[in-house]
ZAKEFI-479064 format. One record per residue (C-alpha): y, x, z; residue in one letter. Coordinates in steps of 0.5 Angstrom, whole numbers, padded with zeros to 4 digits, always signed. Layout:
# residues N
YXZa...
# end
This chain:
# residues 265
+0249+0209+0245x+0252+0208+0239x+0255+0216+0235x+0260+0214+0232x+0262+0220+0229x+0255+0220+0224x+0257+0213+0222x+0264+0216+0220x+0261+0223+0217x+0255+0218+0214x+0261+0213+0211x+0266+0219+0209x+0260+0223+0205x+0258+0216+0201x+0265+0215+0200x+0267+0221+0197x+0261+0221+0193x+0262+0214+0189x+0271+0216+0189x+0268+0222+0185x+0264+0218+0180x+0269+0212+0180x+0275+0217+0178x+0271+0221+0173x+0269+0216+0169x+0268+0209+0167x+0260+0209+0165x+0259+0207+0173x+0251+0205+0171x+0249+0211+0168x+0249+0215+0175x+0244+0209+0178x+0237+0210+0176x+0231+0206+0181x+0226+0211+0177x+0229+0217+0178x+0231+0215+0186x+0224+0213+0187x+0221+0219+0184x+0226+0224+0189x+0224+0220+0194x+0218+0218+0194x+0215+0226+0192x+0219+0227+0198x+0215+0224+0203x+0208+0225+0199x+0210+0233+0199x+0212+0232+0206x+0205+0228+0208x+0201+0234+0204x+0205+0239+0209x+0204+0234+0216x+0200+0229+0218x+0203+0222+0218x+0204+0220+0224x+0208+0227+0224x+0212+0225+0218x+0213+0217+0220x+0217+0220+0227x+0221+0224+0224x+0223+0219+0219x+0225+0215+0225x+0228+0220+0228x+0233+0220+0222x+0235+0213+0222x+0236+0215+0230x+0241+0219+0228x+0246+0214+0229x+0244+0213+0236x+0246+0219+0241x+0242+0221+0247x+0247+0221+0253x+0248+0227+0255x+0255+0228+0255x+0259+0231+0261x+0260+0224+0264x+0253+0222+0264x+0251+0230+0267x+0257+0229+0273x+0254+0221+0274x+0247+0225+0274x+0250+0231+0280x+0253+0224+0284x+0246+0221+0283x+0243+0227+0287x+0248+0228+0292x+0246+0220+0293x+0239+0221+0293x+0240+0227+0298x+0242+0223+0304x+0236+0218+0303x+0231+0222+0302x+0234+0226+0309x+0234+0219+0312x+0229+0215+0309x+0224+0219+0306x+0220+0218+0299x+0220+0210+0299x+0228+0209+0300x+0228+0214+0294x+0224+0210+0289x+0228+0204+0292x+0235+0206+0290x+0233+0208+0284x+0237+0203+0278x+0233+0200+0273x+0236+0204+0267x+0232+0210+0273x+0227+0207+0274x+0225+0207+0265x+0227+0215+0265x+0220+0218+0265x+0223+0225+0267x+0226+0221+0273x+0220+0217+0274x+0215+0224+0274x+0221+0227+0279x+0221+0223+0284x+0212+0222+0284x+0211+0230+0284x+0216+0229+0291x+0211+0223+0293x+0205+0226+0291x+0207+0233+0297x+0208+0239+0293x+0211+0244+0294x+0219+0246+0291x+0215+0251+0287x+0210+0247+0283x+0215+0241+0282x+0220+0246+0278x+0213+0249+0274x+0211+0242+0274x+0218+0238+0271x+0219+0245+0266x+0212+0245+0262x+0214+0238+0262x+0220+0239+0259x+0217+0245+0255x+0212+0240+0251x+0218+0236+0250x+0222+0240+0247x+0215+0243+0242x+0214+0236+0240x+0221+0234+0238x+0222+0241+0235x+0216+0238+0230x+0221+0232+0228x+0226+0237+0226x+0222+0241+0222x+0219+0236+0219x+0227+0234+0216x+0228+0241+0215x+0222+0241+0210x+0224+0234+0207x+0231+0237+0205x+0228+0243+0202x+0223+0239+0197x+0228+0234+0196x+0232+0238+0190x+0227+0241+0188x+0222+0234+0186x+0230+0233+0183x+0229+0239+0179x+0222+0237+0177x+0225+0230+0174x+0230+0233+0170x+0225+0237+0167x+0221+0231+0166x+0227+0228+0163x+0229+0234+0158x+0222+0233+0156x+0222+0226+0154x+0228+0226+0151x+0227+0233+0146x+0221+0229+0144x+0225+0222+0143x+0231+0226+0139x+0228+0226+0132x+0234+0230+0130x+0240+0225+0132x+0244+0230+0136x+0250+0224+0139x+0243+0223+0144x+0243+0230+0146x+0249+0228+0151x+0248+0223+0154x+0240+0224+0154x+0242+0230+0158x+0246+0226+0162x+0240+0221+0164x+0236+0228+0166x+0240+0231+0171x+0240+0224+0176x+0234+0226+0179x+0237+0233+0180x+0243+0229+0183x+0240+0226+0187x+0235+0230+0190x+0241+0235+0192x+0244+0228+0195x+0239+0227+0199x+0237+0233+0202x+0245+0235+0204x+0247+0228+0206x+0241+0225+0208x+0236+0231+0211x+0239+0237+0213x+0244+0233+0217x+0239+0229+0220x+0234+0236+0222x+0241+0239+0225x+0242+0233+0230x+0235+0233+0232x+0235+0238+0234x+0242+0238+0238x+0240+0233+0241x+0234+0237+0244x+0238+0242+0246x+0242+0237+0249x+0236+0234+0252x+0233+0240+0255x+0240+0242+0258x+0240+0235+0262x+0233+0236+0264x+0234+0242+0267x+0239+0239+0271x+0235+0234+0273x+0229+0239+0275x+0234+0243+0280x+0236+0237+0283x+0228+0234+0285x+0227+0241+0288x+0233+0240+0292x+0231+0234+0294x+0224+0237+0296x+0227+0242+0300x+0231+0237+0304x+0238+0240+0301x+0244+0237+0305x+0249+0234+0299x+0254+0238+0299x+0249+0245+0299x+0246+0240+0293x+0253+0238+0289x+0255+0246+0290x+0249+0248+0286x+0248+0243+0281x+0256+0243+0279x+0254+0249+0275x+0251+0245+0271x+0257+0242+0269x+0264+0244+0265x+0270+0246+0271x+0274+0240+0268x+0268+0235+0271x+0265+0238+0277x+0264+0234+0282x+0269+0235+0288x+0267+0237+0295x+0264+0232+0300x+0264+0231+0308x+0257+0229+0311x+0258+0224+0315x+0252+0227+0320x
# end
């Protein structure tokens, strides 16, 4: 599902940025500089390597390009999951294990906490075990994706400080090129600072919103998995579907909690 308000915030963020520069001057080309933007960038990600191991640092900058997809974890698809075990209650009670993997859409069937859910139930375990089973599973979810997190988080914090370094990489040449014209000081200066600028641009548009979506996005994830943990055992323990909607509506906010059913049995 597309996230729209990242698109907005992304767009917003970039189109402050350029009103700012368009409205301040007319020298538009001195704030584009392929070399200094490669060197932010690119001490960046060989600093982040340094830190992580590559596979770690590929995902999470897969993950910030994911930023504008959100999972879906809203109160709509949370009510449709607490529905969805109302429904499952009366076919596992009716048809056992088989008539629930049957009902399951092809969107449920690609859902790897689901998928599990509904094996642990098949494979005979007790309530108890398929709680500690779904939670560890979720537990290790959440530890790997705080990783990615973690990743971003440190991208945002080296980035402005490669900018600094290219600022002084920058101050140096241009010293040792003034040969005592002082009119080039200003705009040597200028040219300088780009990498500066664009290290604290990375690290507050680029990275450090990224790490926070990340992990909202876990923290939202996790939420949803707990929901559907107490759902499968439940499910295993054979709850009737009200007994099951009264439980799982404490998942949800009071405006979208599922109204009360009346078995048909």
């Amino acid at each position: 599902m597309f996230s729209f308000s990242t698109l907005i915030g992304f767009i917003a963020g970039i189109s402050l940025f350029v009103f700012a520069v368009a409205s301040s001057t007319d020298n538009h080309q001195i704030f584009v500089s392929l070399s200094s933007f490669a060197l932010v960038l690119g001490s960046t990600v060989a600093a982040s390597l340094i830190s992580y191991s590559t596979k770690d640092v590929l995902i999470a900058v897969r993950c910030m390009a994911a930023t504008f997809f959100h999972a879906p974890t809203s109160q709509q698809h949370l009510n449709t999951l607490v529905a969805r075990f109302v429904e499952w209650s009366t076919v596992y009670r009716s048809g056992g294990i088989a008539a629930l993997e049957s009902s399951l859409t092809e969107k449920e069937q690609k859902d790897d906490f689901i998928r599990n859910g509904i094996e642990l139930m098949g494979s005979g375990y007790k309530n108890s075990d398929i709680r500690m089973m779904l939670t560890d599973e979720s537990d290790a979810s959440w530890q790997r994706h705080t990783l990615e997190a973690k990743v971003l988080n440190t991208m945002a914090v080296y980035a402005p400080g490669f900018g600094m370094v290219g600022t002084i990489i920058g101050l140096i040449i241009m010293l040792d090129n003034m040969n005592g014209d002082m009119a080039a000081l200003g705009k040597g200066l200028a040219l300088a600072l780009i990498t500066t600028l664009y290290g604290v641009v990375l690290s507050n548009l680029f990275f450090k919103p990224a790490a926070n979506q990340v992990t909202e996005k876990q923290e939202t994830w996790y939420f949803r998995n707990q929901l559907v943990t107490e759902g499968f055992v439940l499910l295993a323990e054979k709850r009737d579907p009200m007994f099951i909607q009264d439980r799982l509506n404490a998942y949800l906010h009071p405006t979208s909690r599922l109204r009360p059913v009346v078995e048909d049995f």
